[in-house]
C-alpha positions as CSV (number, residue, x, y, z in Angstrom):
1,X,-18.4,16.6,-24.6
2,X,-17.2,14.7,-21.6
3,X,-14.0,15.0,-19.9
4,X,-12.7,11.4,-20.7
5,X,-13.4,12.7,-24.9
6,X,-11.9,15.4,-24.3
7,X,-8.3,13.8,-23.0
8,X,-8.4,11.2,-25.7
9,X,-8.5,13.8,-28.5
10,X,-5.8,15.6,-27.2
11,X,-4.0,12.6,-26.8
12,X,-4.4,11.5,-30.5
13,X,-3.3,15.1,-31.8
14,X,-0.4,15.4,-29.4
15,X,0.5,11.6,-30.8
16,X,0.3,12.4,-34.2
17,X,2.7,15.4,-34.0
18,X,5.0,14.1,-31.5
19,X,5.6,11.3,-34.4
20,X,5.6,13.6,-36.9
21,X,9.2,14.3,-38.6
22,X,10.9,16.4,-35.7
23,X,11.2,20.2,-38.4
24,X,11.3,23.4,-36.9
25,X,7.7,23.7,-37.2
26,X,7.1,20.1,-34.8
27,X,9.4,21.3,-32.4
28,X,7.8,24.7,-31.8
29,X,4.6,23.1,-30.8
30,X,6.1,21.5,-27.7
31,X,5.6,23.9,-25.4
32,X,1.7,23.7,-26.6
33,X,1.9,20.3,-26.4
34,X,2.9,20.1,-22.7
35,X,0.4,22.7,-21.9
36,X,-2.8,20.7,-23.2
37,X,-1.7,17.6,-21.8
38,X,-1.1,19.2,-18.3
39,X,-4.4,20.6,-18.4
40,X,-6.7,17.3,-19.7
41,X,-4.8,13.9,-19.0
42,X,-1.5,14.2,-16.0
43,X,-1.1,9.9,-17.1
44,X,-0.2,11.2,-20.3
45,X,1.6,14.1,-19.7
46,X,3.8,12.3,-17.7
47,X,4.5,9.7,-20.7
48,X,5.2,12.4,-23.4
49,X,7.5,14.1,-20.6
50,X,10.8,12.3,-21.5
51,X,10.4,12.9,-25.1
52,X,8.9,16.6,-24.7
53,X,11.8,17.1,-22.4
54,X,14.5,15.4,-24.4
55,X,13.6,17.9,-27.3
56,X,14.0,20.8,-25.3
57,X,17.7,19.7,-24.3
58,X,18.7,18.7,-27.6
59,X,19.7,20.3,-30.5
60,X,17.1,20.0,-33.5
61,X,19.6,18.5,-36.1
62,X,20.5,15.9,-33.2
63,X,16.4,15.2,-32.9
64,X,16.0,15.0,-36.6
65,X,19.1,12.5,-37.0
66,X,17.8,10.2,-34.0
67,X,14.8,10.2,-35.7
68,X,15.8,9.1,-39.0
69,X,18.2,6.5,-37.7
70,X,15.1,5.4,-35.1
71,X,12.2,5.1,-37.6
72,X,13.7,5.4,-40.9
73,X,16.7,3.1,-40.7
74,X,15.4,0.5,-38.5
75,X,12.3,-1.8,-39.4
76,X,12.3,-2.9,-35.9
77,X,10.8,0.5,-35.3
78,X,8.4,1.3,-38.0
79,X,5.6,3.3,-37.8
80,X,3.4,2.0,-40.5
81,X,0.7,0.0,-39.0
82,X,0.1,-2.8,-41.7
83,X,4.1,-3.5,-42.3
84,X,3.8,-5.3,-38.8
85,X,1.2,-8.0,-40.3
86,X,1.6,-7.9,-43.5
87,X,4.8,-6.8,-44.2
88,X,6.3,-6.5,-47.6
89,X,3.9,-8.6,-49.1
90,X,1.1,-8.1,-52.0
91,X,-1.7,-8.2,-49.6
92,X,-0.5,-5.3,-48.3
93,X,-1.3,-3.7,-51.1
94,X,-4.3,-3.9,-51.0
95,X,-4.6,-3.0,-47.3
96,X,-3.1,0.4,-48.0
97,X,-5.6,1.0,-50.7
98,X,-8.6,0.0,-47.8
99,X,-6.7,3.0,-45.7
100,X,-6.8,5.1,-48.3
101,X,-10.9,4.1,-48.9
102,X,-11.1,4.5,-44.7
103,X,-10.3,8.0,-45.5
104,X,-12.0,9.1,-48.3
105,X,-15.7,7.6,-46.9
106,X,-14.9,9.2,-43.6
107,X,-14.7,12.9,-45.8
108,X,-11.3,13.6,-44.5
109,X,-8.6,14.8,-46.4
110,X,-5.0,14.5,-44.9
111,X,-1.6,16.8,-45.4
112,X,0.5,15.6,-48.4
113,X,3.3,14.5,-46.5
114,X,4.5,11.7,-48.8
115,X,4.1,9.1,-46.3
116,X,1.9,5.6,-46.6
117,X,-1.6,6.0,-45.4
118,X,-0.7,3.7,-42.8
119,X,1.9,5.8,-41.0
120,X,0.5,6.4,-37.9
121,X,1.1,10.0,-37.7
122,X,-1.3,10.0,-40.2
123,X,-3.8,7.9,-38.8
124,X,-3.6,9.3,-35.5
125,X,-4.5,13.1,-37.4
126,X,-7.5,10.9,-39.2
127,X,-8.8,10.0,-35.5
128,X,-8.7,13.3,-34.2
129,X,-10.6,14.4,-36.7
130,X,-12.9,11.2,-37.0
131,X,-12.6,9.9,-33.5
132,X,-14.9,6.7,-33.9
133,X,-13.7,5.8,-37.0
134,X,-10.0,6.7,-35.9
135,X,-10.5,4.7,-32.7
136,X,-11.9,1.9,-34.9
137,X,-8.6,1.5,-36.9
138,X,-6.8,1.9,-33.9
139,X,-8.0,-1.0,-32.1
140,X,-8.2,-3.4,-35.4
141,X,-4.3,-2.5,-35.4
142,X,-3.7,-2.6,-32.1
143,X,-1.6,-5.4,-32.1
144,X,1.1,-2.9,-34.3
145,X,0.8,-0.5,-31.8
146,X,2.0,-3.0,-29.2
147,X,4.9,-4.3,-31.2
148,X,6.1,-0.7,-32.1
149,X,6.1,0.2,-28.3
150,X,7.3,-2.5,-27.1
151,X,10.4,-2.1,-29.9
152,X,10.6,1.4,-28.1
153,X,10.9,0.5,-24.7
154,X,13.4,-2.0,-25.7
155,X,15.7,0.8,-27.2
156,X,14.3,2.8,-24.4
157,X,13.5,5.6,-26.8
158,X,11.9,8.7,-25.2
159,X,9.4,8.0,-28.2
160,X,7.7,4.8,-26.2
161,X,6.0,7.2,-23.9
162,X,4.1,8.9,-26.6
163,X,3.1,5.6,-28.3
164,X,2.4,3.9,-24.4
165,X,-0.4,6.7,-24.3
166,X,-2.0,6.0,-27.4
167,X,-2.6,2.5,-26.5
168,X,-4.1,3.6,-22.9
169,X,-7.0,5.1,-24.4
170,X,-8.2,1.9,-26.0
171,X,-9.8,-0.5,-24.3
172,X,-8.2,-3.4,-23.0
173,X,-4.7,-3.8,-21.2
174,X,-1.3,-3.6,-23.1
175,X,0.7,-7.0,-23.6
176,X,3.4,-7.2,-21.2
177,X,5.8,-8.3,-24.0
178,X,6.7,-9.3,-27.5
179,X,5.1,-12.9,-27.0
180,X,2.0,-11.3,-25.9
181,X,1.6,-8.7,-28.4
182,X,1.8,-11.6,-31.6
183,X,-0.6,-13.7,-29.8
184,X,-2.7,-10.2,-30.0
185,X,-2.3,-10.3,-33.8
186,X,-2.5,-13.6,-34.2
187,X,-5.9,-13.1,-32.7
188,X,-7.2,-10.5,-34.7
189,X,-8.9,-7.0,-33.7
190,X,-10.1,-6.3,-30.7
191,X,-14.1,-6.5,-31.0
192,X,-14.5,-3.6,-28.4
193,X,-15.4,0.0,-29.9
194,X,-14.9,3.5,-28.6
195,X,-17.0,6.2,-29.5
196,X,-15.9,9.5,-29.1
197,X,-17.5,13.1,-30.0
198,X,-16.6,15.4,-32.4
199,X,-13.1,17.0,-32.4
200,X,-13.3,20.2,-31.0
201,X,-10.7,22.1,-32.5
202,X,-10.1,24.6,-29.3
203,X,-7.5,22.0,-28.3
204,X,-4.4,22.2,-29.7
205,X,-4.4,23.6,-33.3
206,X,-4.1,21.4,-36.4
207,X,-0.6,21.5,-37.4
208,X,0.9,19.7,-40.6
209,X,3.1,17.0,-40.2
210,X,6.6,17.6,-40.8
211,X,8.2,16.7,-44.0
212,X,11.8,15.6,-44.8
């Protein structure tokens, strides 16, 4: 397992959790979460920092509320992947279901959390435990990624750290705006892969994602 595995895996977990619903079990892990990335990846540590530090100053009903009025009240800020090309259309359908099937071949079997296969919390959990096939999905919906942290930094939400790190373990550079990142979509996946061992699961311990 190489050292550059290694920080990607603990990148994705740290993701998914960090996106997660902010409960009392989410915010407990953020001492953990600091910890792992100081010791693999000081880039990303640096770019979880404001929000890692931001939870620690803030009271948790505050957290939870800014993130219900962040992600769950605004569109501008949603975290499921296909909404951002497909949006509320029929097709989408039917790209949900192929999430659904991406999961299933792949063995994996995600935490009921009553969210859409797309949510990214949820796909970041599937690459962590499938890192090629995770990394895969990633970079075909890499253009969403972009929009959502760019959205982010616009609000300048302590959350676009955690989704700016994400993105810098894919290959390829990050759009430097909104223009950019449609002419990304408009493009279509990226056609370079990553491949990425095994999760080892001495890095941060699989936690369930937060419900609400």
């Amino acid at each position: 397992m190489s050292r550059s595995d290694a920080r990607r895996r603990v990148v994705y977990q740290a993701a998914s959790i960090c996106l997660s619903y902010p409960d009392e079990q989410v915010l407990g892990l953020a001492d953990v979460i600091g910890d792992a990335l100081a010791e693999t990846d000081r880039a990303a540590a640096a770019a979880f920092a404001p929000l890692l530090d931001w939870w620690a100053a803030t009271p948790a009903a505050e957290v939870q509320r800014g993130y219900v009025e962040l992600f769950d009240m605004s569109k501008r800020h949603a975290l499921y992947l296909s909404y951002w090309t497909d949006g509320d259309t029929r097709r989408r359908g039917v790209v949900l279901t192929e999430f659904k099937q991406r999961y299933r071949d792949a063995g994996v079997v995600l935490g009921e959390t009553g969210e859409l296969p797309d949510h990214l919390p949820l796909v970041l959990e599937f690459a962590r435990h499938r890192p090629d096939d995770g990394a895969e999905l990633l970079q075909a919906y890499r253009a969403s990624l972009e929009l959502i942290r760019l959205a982010l930094a616009e609000r300048r939400s302590p959350y676009a750290g955690v989704v700016s790190a994400v993105c810098a373990t894919l290959p390829g550079r990050s759009p430097e705006d909104r223009q950019q990142a449609m002419a990304m979509a408009a493009a279509g996946p990226p056609s370079e892969s990553v491949g990425l061992d095994p999760y080892d699961p001495r890095l941060i311990p699989l936690q369930p994602t937060g419900g609400r």
